[in-house]
VEXKE-513590 format. One record per atom (N, C-alpha, C, O, CB): z negated, x negated, y; residue in one letter; chain. Coordinates in pm, 1 decimal, padded with zeros to 6 digits. Glycine has a CB too. Layout:
BEGIN
((Z X Y) "a" "A")
...
END
This chain:
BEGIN
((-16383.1 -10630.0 13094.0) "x" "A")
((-16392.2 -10668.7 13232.9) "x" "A")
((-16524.6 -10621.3 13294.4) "x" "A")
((-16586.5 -10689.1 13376.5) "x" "A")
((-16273.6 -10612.3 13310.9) "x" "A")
((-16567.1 -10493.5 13247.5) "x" "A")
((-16735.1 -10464.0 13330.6) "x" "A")
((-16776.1 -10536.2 13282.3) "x" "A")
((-16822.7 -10611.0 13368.2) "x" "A")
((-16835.0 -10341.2 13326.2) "x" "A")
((-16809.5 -10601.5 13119.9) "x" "A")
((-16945.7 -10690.4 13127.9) "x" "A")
((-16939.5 -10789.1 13158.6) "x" "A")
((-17038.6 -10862.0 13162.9) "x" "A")
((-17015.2 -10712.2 13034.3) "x" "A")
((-16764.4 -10845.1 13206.3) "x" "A")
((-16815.5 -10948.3 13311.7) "x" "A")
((-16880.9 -10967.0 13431.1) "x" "A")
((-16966.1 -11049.3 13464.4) "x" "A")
((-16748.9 -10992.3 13340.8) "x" "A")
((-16812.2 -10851.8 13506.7) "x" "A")
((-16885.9 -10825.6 13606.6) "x" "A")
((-17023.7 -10757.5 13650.5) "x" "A")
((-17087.1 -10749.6 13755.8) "x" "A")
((-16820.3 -10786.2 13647.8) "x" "A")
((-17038.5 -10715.1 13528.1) "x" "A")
((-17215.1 -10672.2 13511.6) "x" "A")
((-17263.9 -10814.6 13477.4) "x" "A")
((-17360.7 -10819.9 13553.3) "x" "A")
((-17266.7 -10540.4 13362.1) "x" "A")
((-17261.9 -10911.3 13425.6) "x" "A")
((-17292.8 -11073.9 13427.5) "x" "A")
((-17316.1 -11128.0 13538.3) "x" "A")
((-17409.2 -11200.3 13573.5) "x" "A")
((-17193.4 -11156.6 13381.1) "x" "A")
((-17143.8 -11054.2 13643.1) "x" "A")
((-17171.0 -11185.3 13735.2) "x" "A")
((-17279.5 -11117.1 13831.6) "x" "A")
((-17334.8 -11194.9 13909.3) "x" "A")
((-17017.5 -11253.7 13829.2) "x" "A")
((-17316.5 -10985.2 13836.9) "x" "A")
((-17390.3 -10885.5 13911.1) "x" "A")
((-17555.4 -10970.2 13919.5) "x" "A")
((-17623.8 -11030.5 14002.2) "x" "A")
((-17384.3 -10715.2 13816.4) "x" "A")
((-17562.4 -10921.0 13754.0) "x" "A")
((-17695.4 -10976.4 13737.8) "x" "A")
((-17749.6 -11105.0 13771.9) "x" "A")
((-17866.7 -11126.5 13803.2) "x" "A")
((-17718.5 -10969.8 13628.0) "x" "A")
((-17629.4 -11213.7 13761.5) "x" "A")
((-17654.2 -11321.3 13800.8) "x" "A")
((-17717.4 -11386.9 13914.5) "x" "A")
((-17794.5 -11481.1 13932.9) "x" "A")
((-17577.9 -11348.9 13791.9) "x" "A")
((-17629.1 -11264.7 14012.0) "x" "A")
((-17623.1 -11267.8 14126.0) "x" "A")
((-17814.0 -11284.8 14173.7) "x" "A")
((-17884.4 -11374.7 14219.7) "x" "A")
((-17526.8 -11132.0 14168.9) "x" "A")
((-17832.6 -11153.8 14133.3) "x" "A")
((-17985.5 -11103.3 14165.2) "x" "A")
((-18071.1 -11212.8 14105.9) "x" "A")
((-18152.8 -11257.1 14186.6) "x" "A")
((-18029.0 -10946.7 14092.5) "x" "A")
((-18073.1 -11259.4 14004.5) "x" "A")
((-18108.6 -11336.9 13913.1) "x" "A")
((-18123.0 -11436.1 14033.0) "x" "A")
((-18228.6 -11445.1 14095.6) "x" "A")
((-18013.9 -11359.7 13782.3) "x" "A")
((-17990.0 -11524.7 14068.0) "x" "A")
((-17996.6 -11613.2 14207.4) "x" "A")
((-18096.3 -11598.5 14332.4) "x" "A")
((-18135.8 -11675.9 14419.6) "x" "A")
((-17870.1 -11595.4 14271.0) "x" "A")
((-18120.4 -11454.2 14298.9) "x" "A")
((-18116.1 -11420.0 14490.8) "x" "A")
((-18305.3 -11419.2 14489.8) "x" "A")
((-18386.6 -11463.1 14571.1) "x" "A")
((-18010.4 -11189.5 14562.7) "x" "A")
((-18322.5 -11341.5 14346.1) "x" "A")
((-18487.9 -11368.0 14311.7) "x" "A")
((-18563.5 -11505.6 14296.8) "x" "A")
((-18680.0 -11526.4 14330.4) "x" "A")
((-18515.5 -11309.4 14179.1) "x" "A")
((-18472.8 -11598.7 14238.3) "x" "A")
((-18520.9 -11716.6 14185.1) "x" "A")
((-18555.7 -11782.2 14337.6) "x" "A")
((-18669.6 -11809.9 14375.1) "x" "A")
((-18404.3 -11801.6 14077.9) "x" "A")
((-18450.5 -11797.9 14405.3) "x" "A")
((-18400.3 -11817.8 14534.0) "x" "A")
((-18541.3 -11785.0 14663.9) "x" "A")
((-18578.0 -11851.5 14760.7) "x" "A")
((-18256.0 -11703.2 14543.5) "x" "A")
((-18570.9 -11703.5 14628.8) "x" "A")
((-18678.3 -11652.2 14745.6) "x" "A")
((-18795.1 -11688.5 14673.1) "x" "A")
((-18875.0 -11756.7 14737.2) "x" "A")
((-18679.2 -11478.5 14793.5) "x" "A")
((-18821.3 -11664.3 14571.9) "x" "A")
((-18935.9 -11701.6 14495.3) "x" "A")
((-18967.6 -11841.4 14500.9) "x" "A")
((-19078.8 -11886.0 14529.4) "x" "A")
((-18920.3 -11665.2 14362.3) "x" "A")
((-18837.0 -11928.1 14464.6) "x" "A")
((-18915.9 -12071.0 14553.3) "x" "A")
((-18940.2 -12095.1 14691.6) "x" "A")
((-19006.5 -12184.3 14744.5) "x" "A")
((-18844.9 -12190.2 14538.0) "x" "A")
((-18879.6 -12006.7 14738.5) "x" "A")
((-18867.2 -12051.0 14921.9) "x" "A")
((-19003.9 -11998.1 14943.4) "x" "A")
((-19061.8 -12083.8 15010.2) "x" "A")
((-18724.0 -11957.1 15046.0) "x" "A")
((-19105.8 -11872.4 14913.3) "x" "A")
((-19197.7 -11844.6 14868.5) "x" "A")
((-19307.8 -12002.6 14828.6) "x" "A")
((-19366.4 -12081.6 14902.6) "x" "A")
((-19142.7 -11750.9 14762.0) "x" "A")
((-19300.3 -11996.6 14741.6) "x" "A")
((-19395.1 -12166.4 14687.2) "x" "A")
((-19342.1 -12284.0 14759.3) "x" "A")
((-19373.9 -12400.8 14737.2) "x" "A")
((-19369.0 -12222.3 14499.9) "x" "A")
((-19270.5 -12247.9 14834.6) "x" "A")
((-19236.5 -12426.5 14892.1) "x" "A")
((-19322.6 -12373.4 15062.2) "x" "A")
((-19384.5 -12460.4 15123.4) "x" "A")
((-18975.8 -12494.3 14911.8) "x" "A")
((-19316.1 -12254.0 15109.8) "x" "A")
((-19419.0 -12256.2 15261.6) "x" "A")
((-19536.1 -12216.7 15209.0) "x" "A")
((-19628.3 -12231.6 15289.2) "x" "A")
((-19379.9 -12143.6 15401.4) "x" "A")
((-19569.6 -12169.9 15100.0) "x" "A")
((-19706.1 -12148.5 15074.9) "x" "A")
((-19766.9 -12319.5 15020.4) "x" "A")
((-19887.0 -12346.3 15020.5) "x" "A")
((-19719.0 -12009.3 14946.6) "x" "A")
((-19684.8 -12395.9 14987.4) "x" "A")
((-19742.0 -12536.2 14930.3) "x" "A")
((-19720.8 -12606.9 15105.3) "x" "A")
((-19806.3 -12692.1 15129.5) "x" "A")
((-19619.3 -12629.0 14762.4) "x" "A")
((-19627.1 -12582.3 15214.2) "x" "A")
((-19703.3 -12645.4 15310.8) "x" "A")
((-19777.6 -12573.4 15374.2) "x" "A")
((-19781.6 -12606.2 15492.8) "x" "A")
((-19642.6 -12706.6 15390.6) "x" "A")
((-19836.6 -12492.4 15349.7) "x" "A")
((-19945.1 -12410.7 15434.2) "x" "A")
((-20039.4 -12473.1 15387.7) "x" "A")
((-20111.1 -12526.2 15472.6) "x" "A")
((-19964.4 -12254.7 15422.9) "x" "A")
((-20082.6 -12495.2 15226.0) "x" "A")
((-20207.9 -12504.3 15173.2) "x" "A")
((-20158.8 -12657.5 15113.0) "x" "A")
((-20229.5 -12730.2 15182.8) "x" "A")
((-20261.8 -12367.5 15061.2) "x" "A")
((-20105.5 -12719.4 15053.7) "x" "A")
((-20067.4 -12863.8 15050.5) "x" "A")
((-20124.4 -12862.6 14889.9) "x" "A")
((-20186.0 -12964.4 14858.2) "x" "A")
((-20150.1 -12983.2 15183.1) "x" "A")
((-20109.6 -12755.4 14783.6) "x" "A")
((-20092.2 -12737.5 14676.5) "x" "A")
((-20114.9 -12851.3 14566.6) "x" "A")
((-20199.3 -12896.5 14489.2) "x" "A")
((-19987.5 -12691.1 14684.2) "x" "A")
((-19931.6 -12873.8 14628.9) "x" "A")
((-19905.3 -13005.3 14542.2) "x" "A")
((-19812.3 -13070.0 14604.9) "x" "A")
((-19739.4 -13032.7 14696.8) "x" "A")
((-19859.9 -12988.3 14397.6) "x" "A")
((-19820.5 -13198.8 14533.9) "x" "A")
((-19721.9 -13308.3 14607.2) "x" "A")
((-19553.6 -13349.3 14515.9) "x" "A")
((-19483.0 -13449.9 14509.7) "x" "A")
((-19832.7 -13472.8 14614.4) "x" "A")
((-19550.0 -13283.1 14488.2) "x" "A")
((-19349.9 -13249.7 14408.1) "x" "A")
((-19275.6 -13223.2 14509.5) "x" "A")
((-19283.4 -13130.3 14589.9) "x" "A")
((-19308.6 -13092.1 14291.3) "x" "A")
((-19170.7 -13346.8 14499.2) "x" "A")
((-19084.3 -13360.5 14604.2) "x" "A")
((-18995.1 -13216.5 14570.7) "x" "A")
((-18917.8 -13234.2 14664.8) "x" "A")
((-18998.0 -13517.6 14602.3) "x" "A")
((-18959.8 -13124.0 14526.7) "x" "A")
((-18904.4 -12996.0 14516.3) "x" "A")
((-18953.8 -12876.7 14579.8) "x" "A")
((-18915.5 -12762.9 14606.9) "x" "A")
((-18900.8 -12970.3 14400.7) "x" "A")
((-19061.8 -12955.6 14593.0) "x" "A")
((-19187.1 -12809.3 14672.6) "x" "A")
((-19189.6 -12853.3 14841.0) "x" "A")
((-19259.1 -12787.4 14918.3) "x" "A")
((-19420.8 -12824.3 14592.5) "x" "A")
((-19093.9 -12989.6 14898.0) "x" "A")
((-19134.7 -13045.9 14993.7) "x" "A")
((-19011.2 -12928.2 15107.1) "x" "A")
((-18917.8 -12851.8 15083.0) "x" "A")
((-19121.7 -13237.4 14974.2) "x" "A")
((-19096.0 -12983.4 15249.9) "x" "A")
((-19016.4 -12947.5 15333.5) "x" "A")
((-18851.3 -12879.7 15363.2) "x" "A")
((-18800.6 -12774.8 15403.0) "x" "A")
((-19033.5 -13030.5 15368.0) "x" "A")
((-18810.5 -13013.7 15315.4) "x" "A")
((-18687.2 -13044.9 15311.2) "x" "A")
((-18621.0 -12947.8 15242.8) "x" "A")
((-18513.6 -12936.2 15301.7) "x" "A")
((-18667.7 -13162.7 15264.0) "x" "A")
((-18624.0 -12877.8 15159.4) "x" "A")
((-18587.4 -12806.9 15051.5) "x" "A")
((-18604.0 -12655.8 15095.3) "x" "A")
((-18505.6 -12589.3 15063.1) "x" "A")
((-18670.8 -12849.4 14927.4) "x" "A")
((-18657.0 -12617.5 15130.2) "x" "A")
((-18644.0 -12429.7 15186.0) "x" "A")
((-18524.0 -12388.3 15235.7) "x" "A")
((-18474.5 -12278.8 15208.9) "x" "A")
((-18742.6 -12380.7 15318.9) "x" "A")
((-18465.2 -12485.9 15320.6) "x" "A")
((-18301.8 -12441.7 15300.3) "x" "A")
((-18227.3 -12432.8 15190.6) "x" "A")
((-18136.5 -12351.4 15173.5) "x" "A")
((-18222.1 -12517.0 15358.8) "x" "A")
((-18266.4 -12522.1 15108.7) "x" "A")
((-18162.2 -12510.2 14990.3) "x" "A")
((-18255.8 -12389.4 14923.0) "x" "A")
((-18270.0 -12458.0 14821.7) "x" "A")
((-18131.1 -12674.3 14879.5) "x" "A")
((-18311.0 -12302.2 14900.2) "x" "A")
((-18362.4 -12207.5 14884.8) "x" "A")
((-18297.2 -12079.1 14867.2) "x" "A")
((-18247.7 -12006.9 14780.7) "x" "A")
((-18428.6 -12211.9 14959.9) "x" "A")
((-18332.8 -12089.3 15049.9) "x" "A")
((-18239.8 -11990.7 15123.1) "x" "A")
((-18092.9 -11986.4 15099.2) "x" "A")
((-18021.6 -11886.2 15102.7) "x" "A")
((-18250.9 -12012.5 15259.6) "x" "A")
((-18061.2 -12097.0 15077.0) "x" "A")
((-17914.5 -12070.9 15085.3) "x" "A")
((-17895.3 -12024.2 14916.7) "x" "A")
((-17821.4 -11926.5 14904.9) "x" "A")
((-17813.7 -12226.4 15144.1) "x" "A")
((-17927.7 -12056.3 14840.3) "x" "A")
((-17939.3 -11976.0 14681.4) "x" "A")
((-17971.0 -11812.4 14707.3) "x" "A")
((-17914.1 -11720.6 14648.3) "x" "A")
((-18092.5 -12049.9 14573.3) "x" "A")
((-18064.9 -11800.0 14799.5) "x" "A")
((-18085.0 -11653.8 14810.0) "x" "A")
((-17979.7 -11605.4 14896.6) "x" "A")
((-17981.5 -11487.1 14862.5) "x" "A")
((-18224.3 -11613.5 14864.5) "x" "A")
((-17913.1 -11611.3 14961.3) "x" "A")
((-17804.7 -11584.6 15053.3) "x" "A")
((-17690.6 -11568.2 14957.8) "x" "A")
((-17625.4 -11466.2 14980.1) "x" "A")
((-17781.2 -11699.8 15164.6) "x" "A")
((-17643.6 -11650.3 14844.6) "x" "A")
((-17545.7 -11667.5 14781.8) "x" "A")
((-17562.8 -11575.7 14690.3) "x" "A")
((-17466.6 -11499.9 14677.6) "x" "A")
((-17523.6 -11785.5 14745.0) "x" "A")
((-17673.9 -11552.2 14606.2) "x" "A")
((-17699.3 -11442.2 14540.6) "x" "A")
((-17713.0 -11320.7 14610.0) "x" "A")
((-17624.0 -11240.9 14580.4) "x" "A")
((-17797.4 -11460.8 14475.0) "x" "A")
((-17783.9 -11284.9 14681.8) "x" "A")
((-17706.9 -11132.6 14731.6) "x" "A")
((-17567.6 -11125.0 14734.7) "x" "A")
((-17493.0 -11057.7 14663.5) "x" "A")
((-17738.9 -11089.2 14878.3) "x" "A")
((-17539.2 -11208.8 14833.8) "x" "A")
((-17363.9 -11235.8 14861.9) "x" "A")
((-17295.2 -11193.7 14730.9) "x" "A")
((-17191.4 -11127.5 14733.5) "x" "A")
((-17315.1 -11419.0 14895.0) "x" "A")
((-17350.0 -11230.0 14623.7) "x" "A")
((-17274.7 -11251.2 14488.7) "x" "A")
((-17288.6 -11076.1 14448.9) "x" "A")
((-17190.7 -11003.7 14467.2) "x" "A")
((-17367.1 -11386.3 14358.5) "x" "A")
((-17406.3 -11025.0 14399.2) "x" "A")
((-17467.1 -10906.3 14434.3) "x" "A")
((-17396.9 -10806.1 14518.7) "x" "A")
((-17356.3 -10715.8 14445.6) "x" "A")
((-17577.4 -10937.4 14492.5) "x" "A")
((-17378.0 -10793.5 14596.2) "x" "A")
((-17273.8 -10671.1 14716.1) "x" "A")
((-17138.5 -10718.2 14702.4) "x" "A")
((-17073.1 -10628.3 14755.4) "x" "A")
((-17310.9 -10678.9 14916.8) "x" "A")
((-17050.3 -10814.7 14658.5) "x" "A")
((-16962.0 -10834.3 14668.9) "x" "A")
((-16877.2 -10816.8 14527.6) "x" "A")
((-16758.8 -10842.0 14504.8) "x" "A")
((-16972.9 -10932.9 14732.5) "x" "A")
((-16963.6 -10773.0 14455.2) "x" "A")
((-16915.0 -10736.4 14305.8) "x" "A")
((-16997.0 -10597.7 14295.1) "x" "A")
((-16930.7 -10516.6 14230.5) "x" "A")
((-16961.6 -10865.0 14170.0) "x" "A")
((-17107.6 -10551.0 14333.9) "x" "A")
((-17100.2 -10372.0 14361.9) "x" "A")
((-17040.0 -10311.2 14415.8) "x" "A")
((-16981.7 -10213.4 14369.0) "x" "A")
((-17174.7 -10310.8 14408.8) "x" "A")
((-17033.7 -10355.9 14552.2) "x" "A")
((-16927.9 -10264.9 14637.5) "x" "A")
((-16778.0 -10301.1 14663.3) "x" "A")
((-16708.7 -10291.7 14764.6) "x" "A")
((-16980.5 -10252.2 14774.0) "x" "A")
((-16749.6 -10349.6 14526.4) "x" "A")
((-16587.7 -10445.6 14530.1) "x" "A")
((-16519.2 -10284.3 14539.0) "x" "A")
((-16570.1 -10180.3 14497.2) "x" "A")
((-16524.4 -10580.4 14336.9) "x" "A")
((-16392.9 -10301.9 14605.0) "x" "A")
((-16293.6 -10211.9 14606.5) "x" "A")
((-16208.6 -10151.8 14494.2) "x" "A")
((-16141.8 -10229.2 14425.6) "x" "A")
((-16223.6 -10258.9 14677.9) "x" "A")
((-16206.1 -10046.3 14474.4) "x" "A")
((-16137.3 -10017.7 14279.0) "x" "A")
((-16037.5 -09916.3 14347.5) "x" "A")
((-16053.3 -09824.7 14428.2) "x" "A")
((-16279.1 -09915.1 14107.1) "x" "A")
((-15915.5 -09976.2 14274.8) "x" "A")
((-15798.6 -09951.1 14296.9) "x" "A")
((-15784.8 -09786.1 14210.4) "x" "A")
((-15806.4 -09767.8 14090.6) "x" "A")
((-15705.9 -10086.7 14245.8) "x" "A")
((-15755.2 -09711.4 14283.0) "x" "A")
((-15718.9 -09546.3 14251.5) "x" "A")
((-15646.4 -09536.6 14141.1) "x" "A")
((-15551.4 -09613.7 14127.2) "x" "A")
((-15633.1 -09467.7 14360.9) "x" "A")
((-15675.7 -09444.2 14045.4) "x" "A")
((-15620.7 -09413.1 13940.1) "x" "A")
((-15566.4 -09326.2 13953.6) "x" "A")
((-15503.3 -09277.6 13859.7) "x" "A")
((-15674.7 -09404.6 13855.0) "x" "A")
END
């Protein structure tokens, strides 16, 4: 059962990095107009954000889960 939840942990972060790291290259490509890949466009920094939101979420909600007293 931990290395599942050390999986879903890492995952989490895994999400939450990937997640900001594009939201990262998608306002630095409209600041400077980089490149033209509809993935790098406008439209898309929410869906970003919301990957990075879900990964923390995922992240604190499986570290600081509640463990039943032995």
């Amino acid at each position: 059962m931990e290395a599942v939840l050390n999986f879903f942990r890492f995952l989490g972060m895994g999400v939450f990095f990937l997640g900001i790291a594009l939201f990262l290259i998608t306002v630095l490509n409209n600041w400077l107009d980089f490149a033209s890949a509809t993935w790098l466009g406008g439209a898309f920094w929410r869906v970003y954000l919301f990957f990075a939101v879900s990964g923390i979420l995922l992240y604190i909600l499986i570290t600081f889960r509640r463990k039943k007293d032995d």
